[in-house]
C-alpha positions as CSV (number, residue, x, y, z in Angstrom):
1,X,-135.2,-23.8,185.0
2,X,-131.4,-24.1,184.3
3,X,-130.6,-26.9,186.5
4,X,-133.2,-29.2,187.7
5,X,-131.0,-30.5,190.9
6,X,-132.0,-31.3,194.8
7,X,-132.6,-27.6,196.1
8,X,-129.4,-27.3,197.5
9,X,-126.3,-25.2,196.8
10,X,-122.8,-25.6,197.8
11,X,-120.6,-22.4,198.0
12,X,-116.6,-22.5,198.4
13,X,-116.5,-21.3,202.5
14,X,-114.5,-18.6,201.0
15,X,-116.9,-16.7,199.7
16,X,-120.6,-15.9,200.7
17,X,-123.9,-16.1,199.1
18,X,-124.6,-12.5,198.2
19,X,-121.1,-12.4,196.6
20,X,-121.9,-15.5,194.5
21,X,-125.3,-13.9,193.9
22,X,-123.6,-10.5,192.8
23,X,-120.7,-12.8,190.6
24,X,-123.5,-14.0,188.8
25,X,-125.9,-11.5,188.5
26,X,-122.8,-9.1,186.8
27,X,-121.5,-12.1,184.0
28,X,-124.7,-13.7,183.1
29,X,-125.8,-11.2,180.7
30,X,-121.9,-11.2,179.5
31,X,-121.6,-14.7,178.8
32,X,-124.7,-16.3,179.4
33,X,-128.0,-14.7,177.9
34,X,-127.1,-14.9,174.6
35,X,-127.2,-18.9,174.7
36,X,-129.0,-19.8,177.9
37,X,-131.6,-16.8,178.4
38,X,-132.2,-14.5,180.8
39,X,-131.4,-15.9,184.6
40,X,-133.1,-17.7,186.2
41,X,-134.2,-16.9,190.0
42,X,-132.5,-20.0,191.5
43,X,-129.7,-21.8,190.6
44,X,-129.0,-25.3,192.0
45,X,-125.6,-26.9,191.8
46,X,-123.9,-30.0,193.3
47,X,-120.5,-29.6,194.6
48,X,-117.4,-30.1,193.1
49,X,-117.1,-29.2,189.6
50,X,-119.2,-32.8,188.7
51,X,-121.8,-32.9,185.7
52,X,-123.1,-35.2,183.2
53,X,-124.5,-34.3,179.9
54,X,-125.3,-35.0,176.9
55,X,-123.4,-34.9,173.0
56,X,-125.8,-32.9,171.6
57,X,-126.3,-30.9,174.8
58,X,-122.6,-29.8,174.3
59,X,-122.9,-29.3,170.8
60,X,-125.8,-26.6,171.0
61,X,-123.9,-24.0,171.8
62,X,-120.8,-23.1,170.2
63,X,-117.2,-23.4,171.6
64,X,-116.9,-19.2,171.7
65,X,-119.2,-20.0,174.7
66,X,-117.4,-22.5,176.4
67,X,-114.1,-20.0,175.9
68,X,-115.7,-17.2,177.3
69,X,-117.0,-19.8,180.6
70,X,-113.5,-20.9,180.9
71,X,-112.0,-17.6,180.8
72,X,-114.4,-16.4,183.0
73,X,-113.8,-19.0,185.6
74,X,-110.0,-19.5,184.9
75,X,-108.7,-15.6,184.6
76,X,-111.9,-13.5,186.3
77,X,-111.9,-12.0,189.9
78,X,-115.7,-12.2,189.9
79,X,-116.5,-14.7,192.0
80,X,-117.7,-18.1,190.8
81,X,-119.1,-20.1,193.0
């Protein structure tokens, strides 16, 4: 599993679940397979943009990736949330 969190998810009242779903489901394999897999049925995230992690967790992946997350979440119109 991706995130091992409380099974709960917060979604911006903005947009709804199956948009989220659909957001996701269309840029995983664009910017996410290649480093994290193929997606995983659930997803669990905490509100609010907070996370802890690791040195080395950051360091296993290379920064291309965390560009193409950051563009994706910075300049994209597919939803995010």
């Amino acid at each position: 599993m991706l995130f091992a969190h409380p099974p709960r998810a917060f979604l911006a009242p903005s947009i709804t679940q199956s948009a989220a779903v659909r957001g996701r489901s269309k840029v995983w394999p664009m910017i996410f397979e290649k480093h994290l897999g193929t997606m995983p049925q659930r997803i669990y995230a905490d509100c609010c943009a907070q996370f802890a992690v690791t040195k080395a967790a950051v360091l296993r992946h290379p920064r291309d990736f965390y560009l193409a997350c950051y563009d994706w979440l910075m300049l994209s119109d597919i939803p995010s949330a």
